[in-house]
N, C-alpha and C positions, 0 to 999 in steps of 0.2 A: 613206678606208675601205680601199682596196687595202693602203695602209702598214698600217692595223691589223690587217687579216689577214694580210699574211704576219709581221706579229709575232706574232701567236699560233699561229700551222701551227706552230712548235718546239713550244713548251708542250701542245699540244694534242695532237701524238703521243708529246712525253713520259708523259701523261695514259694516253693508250693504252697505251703500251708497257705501262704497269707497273698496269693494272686488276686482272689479276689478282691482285697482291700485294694492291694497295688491297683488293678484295673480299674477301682472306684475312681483313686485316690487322681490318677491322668484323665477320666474322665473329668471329674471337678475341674480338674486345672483348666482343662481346654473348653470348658462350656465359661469358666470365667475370663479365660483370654479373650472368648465370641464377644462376648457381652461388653467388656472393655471397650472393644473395638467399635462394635453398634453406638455402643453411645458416645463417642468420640467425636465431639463437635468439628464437621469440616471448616479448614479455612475459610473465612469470609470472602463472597465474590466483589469482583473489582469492575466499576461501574461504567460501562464502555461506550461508546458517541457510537451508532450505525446508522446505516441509510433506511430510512422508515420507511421507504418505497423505491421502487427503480428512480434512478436519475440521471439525467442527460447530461453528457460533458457540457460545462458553459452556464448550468445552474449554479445561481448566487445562492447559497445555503441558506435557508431560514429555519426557524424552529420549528415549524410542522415538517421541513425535512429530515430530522434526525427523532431518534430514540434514545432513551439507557437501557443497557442488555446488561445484567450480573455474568461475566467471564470470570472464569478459576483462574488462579493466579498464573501458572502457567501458561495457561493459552493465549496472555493478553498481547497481542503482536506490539511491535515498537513502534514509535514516530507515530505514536495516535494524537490526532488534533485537538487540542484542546479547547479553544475556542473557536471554532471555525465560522459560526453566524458572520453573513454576510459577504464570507470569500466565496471566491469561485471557482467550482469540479474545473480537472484541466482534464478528465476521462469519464469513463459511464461509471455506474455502478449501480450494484443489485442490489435491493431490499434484504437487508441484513448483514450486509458486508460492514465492515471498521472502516471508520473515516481517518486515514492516517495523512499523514503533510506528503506523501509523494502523490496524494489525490486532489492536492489542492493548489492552485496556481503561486509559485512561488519558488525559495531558492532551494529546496525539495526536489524542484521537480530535473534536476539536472545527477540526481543519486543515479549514479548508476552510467555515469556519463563522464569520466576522470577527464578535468580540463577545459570543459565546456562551459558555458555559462548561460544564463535563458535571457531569450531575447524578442519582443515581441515584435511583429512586422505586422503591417496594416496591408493585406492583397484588395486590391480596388473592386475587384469581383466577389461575390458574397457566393457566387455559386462554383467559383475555380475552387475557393477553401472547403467549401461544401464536400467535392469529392477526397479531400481529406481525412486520416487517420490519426490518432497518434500513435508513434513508433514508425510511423513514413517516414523515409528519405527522402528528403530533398533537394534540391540545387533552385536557389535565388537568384534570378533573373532583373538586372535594372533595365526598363526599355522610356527610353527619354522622348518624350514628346516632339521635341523638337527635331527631331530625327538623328541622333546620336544613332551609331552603332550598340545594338542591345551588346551587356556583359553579364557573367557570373559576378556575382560579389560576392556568393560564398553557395559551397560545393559539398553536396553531401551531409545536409544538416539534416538531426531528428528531430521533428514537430514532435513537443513537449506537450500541449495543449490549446485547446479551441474553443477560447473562450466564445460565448455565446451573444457577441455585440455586432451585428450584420448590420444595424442601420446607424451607426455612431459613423460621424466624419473626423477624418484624422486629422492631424496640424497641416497640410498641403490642402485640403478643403476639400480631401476625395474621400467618398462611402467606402463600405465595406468590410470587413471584417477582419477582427486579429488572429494572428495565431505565432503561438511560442513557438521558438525553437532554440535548438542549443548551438551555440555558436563557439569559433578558436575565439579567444579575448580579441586576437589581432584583425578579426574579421568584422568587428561589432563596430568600429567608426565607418569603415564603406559603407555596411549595411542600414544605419541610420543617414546619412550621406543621400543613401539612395532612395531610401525610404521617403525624403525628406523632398527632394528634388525631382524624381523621378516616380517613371510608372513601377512595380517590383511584381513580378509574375513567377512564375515557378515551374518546373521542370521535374519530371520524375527522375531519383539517379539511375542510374542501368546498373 
């Protein structure tokens, strides 16, 4: 042990001698890593479609609707629209949110729904869709003029979207207004069927 300390008593006030310098010498380094750093041009922002103001489900998007906002590359959420001029919100959205495809009426808007597919029905009343949601369940009701017994045609549907056409008359020659929803594939010829023929009203599901 004696041997190994005075082998290290040189080295050890060599060590001393020159801390100073040592202390310079990691300062320098670390004031030059700062600096590196500082001027380290960040990634370029990536140019993002937002809602330039609130907007109401059923807004045809036009150009004073949207903005470009610079998003870092990371944060640019997926399934943003790329064109979206002239389609139509199938939900609200806030003044600054991303316009992405599951906000805009289409085959989007069933993400999230394995198996369904969107389907638009025409309700004869502008004010029954009125109390509508999207993300409501429904049950589609056909009630035949003629005095048929009303039926379900399909059970338990989620309203996809409301679009905002309340005074447009459909192919039967009745007012009122559309609204998406997502339907079984197997369910989508009754519900045109009915749509077609018949009055089609709606039910809350329990």
């Amino acid at each position: 042990m004696r041997r190994l300390a005075s082998l290290l008593r040189p080295v050890r006030r060599a060590v001393l001698a020159r801390r100073r310098l040592l202390a310079a010498l990691l300062t320098a380094v670390a004031v030059a890593a700062g600096l590196h750093a500082a001027s380290a041009e960040p990634p370029p922002d990536v140019a993002v479609l937002v809602a330039a103001r609130d907007l109401p489900a059923g807004t045809v998007v036009g150009a004073h609707d949207v903005r470009r906002v610079g998003f870092a590359p990371g944060s640019v959420p997926a399934g943003l629209a790329r064109d979206p001029a002239g389609r139509t919100l199938a939900a609200p959205m806030r003044a600054g949110e991303p316009l992405t495809d599951v906000r805009l009426v289409g085959p989007a808007l069933t993400d999230g729904y394995p198996g369904l597919v969107a389907v638009p029905v025409r309700l004869p009343d502008a004010g029954m869709a009125g109390l509508l949601r999207v993300g409501d369940r429904i049950d589609l009701v056909s009630a035949d003029p003629q005095g048929r017994s009303a039926e379900v045609v399909a059970a338990d549907v989620p309203v996809l979207a409301l679009p905002d056409t309340p005074t447009e008359v459909g192919a039967a020659g009745l007012s009122g207004r559309l609204v998406v929803v997502g339907a079984e594939p197997a369910d989508v010829a009754r519900i045109a069927d009915a749509s077609v023929r018949t009055f089609v009203t709606l039910a809350f599901s329990g």
